[in-house]
Every structure is written in structure tokens, then in C-alpha cells.
N, C-alpha and C positions, 0 to 999 in steps of 0.2 A: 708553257712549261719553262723553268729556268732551264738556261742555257747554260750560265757560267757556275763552275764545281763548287762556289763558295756559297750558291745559293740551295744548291741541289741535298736533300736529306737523306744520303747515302742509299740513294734509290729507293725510296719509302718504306722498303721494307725489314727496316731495322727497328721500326717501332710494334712489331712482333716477335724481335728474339727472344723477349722474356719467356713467352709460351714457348717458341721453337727451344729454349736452350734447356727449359726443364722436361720437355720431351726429349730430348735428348738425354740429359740425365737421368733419368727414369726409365726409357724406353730403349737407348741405344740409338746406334748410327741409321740402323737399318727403320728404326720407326721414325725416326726424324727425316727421313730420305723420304717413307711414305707419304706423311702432314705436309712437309714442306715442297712437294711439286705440283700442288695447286693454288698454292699463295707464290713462290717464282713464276707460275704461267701467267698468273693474273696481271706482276710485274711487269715482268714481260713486254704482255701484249699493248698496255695500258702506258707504258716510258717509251713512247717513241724516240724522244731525243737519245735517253742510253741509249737503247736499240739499235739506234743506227751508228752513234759514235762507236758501240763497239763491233759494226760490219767494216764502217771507215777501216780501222785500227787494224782489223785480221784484213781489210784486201789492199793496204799498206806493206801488212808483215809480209804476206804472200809472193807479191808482184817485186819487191824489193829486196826479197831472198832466192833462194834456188828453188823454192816451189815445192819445199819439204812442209811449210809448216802449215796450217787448217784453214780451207777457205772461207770466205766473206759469206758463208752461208748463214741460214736461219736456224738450220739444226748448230753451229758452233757458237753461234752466237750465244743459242739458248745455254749451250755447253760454258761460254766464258760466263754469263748469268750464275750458271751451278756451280762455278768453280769458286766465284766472289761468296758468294751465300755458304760454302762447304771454308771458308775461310774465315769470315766472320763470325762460324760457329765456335771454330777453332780458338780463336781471340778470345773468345771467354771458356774454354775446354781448357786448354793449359793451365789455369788456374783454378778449376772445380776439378779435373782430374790429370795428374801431371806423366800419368803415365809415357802421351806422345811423346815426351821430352826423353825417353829410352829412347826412343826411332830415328835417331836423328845424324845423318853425317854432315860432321864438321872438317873436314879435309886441311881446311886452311886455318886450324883453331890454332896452330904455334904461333900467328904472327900476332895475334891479341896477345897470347899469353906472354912473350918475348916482352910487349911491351905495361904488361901487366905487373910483369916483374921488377920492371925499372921503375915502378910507383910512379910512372905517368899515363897520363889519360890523353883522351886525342877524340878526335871528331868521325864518325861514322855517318856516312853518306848513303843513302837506302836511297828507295821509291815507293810506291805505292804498286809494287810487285809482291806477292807471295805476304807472306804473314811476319810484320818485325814483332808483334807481339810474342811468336816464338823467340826471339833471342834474346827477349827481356824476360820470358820465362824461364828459359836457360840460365840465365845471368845471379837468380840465384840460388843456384847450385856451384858456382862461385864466390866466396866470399868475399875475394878480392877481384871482383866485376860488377861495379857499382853503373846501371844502364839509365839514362833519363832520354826522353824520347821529346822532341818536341814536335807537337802536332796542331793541326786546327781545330779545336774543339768546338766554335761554336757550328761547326759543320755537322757533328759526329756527337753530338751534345744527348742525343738519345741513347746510343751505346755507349756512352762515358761514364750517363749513369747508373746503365747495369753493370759495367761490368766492375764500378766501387760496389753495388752491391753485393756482387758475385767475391769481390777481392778485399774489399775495405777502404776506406779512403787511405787512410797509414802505409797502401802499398801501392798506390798512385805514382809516380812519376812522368808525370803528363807537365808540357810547359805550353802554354798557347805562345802561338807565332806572332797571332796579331798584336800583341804585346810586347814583342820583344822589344825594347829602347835602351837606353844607355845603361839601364843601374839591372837589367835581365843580363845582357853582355858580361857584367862585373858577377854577377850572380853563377851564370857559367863558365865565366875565368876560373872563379875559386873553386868549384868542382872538378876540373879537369887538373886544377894545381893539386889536387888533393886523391888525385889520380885516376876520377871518372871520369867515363865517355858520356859522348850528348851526340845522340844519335839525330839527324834530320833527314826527312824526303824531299828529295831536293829536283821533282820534276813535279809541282807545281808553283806556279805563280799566284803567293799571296795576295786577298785586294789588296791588302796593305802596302802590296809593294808593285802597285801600278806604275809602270814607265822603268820601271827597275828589274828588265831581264834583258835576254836577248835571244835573238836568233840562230836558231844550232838545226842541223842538217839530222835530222834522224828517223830513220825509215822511209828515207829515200825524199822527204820533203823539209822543211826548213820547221821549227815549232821553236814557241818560247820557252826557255828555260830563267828559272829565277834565279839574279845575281845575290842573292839573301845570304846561299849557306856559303858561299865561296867567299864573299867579304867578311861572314862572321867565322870561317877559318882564319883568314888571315888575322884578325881580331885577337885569336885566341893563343898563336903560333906554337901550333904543336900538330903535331902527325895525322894527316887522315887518310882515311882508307872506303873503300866503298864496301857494302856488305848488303847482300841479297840473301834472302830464307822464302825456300819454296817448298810446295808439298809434293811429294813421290812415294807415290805409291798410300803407303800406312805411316809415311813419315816426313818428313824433310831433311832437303838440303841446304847447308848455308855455303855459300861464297864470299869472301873477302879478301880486297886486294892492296895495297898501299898504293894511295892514291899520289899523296905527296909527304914527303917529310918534314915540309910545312907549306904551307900559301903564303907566297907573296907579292905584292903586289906595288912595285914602285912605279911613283907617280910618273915620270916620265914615259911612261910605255901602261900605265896601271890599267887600260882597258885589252888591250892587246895582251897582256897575262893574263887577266879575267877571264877574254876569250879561250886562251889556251886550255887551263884548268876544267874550263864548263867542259869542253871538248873532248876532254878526255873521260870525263865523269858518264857523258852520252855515251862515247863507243861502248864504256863498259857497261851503260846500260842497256844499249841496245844488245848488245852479245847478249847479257839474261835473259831478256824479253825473247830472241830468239830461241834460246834455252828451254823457258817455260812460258811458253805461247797466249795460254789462257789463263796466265796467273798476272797481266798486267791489269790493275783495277782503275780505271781511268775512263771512266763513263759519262765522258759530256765531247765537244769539239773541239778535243786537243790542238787539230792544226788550224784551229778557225777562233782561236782567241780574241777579244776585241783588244 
């Protein structure tokens, strides 16, 4: 079984959402909760590598907090399983029915809109915690919140194409990573000049950008993180901020915080600022992960990268 996230089909079992999401639509939460805990067990039992990356990951979070949050068991494991699957529903729900998007607190929404106001845009630094698809569903209910996401598609290429079915291609804003080069950079200059955000997850390591991260301390072990979005901040120089969206209860919450007022990175010192930035980006990611325990989706050997 693949090991590394770029190989991995977002746990196999996204090439049934089509059925899972029209049960859904038709049947509601509660009949898609029925159907789908025998196709998750099957998962499950059958991905050992997930499986165990994500006991790694809860007897990390555990041993390396106070002991508050879920242990490395198999009943939680199977829990962060249901939580990833109750999230990838959601990614195509917000845009078949936009209701959740009533449920939602935003606590920290002045500091987007402060800068919303001044007709600039700036860089949004996420993970692959909780659901960003809600805050690009959010986004337009704003008409002055233009969100572009960039992501790895040929990863997630099964649900890319439901969820253009579900949405349209015309309301896509998906940017592949593995393609980002010089004339993608200029591409999202003039976006962000024109005062949209470009949202990235910025806790994995592209193949593309093999030998291009580094090593950050988080959850109590050292793990790679990719130097991608923090050079293509400073690229862009304009404000980032980090922004987390998690599910509670019947709804979500978002967090975002200003990360920097810009990235920069002189060459004299230019990896030793690198360093700093990433570092800061991790504590606040680990704070969410703490946060919301079972909403971190990261299902292969985080701390065992090649």
C-alpha cells in the first residue's frame, strides 16, 4: 500500500461519494450515517497504513498534551475515520444545500473584512484540518471575498470531479500545486492585486517540492513542513494570516489569525526567517489540532516522511 499522501486516493473511499452524497440528499444525515458504516468499516479494516497513521497521530496528540484529548485507540481511530468521511460529505453539502453555512461562527471575521475593505487581498494559510470548503462556501455570501484554494488535485481527482458536478465547472477555483512555476506566481499576484485571497495548506509536502521543507517540532516530534507557501508569501507581499474551519456540533467554527503583515525573507539570514515563519504557522497549528482533535485529516506517516 502506498505510503506517501501523493500516492494515496484519499482512502479509497471517495470513489463512492457519488452514491454516499445522493443518499444524503434524498435520505438525510441520518440515512447516510446508516449506508455509510459499512463501507467506513470495510475502510477501515482493509487501510492499514491509514489506520495506524492515524493511532500514531492521536498517541502523539495525547502523550504530548495534558492528557485531555482521545486516546490512540481503535474505537477513536475509527472515530477520526467518521469524522474525515462526515467532512467530505460536507464539501459537497455546502454547495447542494447551503443551509450549514447559517451555523457557522466566525468570531475573528473583522480581521478579513478590515482587510477586505482596503481592496487588498493577502494569503490564507490552512491545513488539512476541518473543512476549507466551508469558507469558500462562505465566501460567496460575500461579494467582496473572492477565495481561490490551491490544492493537489491529481490526489483528490475523484472528488474534484463530483464535486464540478455537484457545483459546475464556472465555480471551481481549485489551482493545482504541482504546477505552480513562474507564470502561476504572476497569475496569483494579479489576483491578490485585485484584492483576492489564495488560500493554501501548508502542512504537506508537495512531490514537487522534494528537498524543499524542513523540520519543525510539532507534537512533541520534529515533522516536515513545506517551504512552498512561505516563499510564495513572500513572493506575493501582502498579509497572511492562518485560518482553520472546524465542525461543532451542527455547525462550524472558523479561526483566523494574522500570521504576518508580510513575509520576508533576506538573503542574508533568508533561511533562518523561513525557519521563524514556518514556526509560528506550526504552533498555531498545533493549538487547532489540539482544538479539534479528530478533525486533523492526515492519513499516511506524517513523522516518517522519506
Amino acid at each position: 500500500m502506498a505510503e506517501r499522501w501523493s500516492e494515496m486516493r484519499e482512502l479509497g473511499f471517495l470513489s463512492g461519494m457519488r452514491f454516499l452524497f445522493w443518499v444524503y440528499r434524498l435520505g438525510g444525515y441520518i440515512a447516510f450515517k446508516v449506508v455509510l458504516q459499512p463501507v467506513l468499516l470495510y475502510y477501515f479494516l482493509v487501510n492499514r497504513t491509514a489506520r495506524e497513521a492515524s493511532r500514531d497521530f492521536l498517541q502523539r496528540l495525547y502523550f504530548s498534551g495534558d492528557g485531555s484529548t482521545p486516546t490512540a485507540s481503535f474505537y477513536n481511530s475509527y472515530r477520526h475515520f467518521n469524522a474525515f468521511a462526515r467532512s467530505s460529505l460536507d464539501r459537497l453539502g455546502v454547495w447542494a444545500n447551503g443551509s450549514i453555512l447559517d451555523r457557522i461562527s466566525f468570531p475573528s471575521r473583522p480581521l478579513l473584512l478590515e482587510q477586505i475593505e482596503k481592496g487588498e487581498g493577502g494569503i490564507l494559510m490552512g491545513a488539512h484540518l476541518g473543512n476549507m470548503e466551508i469558507c469558500r462556501g462562505l465566501s460567496t455570501r460575500n461579494p467582496g471575498l473572492k477565495l481561490n484554494i490551491l490544492v493537489h488535485t491529481h490526489n483528490a481527482d475523484m472528488f474534484n470531479r463530483l464535486l464540478r458536478e455537484v457545483v459546475g465547472d464556472d465555480s471551481i477555483s481549485l489551482i493545482e500545486v504541482s504546477e505552480l512555476g513562474p507564470a502561476t506566481a504572476m497569475h496569483l499576484s494579479d489576483r491578490i492585486a485585485r484584492g483576492e485571497f489564495v488560500a493554501v495548506l501548508a502542512d504537506r509536502v508537495p512531490v514537487s517540492s522534494q528537498g524543499r521543507s524542513h523540520g519543525i517540532a510539532f507534537l512533541g516530534a520534529e515533522a516536515q513542513f513545506p517551504d512552498g507557501p512561505f516563499i510564495l508569501a513572500s513572493l506575493m507581499k501582502c498579509p497572511v494570516y492562518t485560518l482553520f474551519c472546524a465542525r461543532v456540533g451542527d455547525g462550524y467554527e472558523i479561526h483566523c489569525e494574522k500570521l504576518a503583515d508580510s513575509v520576508s525573507l533576506p538573503r542574508n539570514n533568508r533561511d533562518e526567517a523561513l525557519l521563524g515563519y514556518m514556526r509560528c504557522y506550526v504552533a498555531v497549528l498545533e493549538k487547532n489540532v489540539r482544538r479539534y482533535p479528530l478533525q486533523w485529516f492526515n492519513f499516511y506517516p506524517f513523522w516518517d516522511q522519506a
